[in-house]
N, C-alpha and C positions, 0 to 999 in steps of 0.2 A: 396260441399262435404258432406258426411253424416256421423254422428259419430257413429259408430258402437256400442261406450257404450254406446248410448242412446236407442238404440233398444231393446223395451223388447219383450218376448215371444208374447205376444197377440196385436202387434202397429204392423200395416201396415207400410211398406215403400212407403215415399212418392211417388207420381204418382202411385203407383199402391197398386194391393191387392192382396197382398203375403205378409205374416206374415212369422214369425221367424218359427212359424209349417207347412208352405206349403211346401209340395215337389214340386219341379221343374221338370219336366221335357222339354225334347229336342222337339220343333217343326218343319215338314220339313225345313222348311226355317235353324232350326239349321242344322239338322243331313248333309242337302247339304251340309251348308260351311264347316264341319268336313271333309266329303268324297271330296270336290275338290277345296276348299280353294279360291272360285270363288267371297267372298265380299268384300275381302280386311279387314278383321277384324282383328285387332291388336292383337299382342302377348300374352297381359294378356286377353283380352276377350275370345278369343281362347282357349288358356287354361282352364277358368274357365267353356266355353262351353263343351270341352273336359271332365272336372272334373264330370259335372252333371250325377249321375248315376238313376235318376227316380227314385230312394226308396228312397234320407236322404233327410232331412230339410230344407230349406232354410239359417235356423242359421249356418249350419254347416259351412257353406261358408264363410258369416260374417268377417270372417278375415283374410282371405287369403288375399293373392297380397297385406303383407304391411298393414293390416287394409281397403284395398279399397275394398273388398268381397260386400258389400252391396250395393255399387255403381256400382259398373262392372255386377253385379245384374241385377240393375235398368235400364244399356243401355240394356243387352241384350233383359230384357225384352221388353222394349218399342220399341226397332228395330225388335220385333218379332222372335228372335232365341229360344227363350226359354217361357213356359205357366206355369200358374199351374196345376198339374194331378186335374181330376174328380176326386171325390172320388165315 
């Protein structure tokens, strides 16, 4: 589990690289499961996929779902639903 207070503005979250300033956004692979609910992704994941609007932060997230924002993060990232924008 990852502790959300430990995250500062400029530390990568483990396994990946996406800082507390990256915007997220939705990769196909996301925006399918939105539109037909075809992976099996659990409640809170879903949700927080739902939640990504492509323009805020990564931090913003951070504490959602209970303090698990930054983990629920991390699967999607690593499962592929979700990248960091180009800048």
């Amino acid at each position: 589990m990852i502790d959300d207070a430990s995250l500062l503005e400029d530390q990568p979250l483990p396994c990946a690289q996406i800082t507390a300033l990256s915007v997220l956004v939705r990769t196909e692979k996301g925006l399918a499961e939105i539109a037909k609910r075809s992976m099996q992704v659990d409640f809170r994941h879903r949700m927080m996929l739902i939640a990504i609007d492509d323009c805020s932060s990564a931090s913003g997230y951070f504490g959602n779902f209970g303090g698990q924002g930054a983990a629920i993060l991390q699967s999607l990232l690593e499962q592929g639903f979700i990248a960091e924008r180009d800048n």
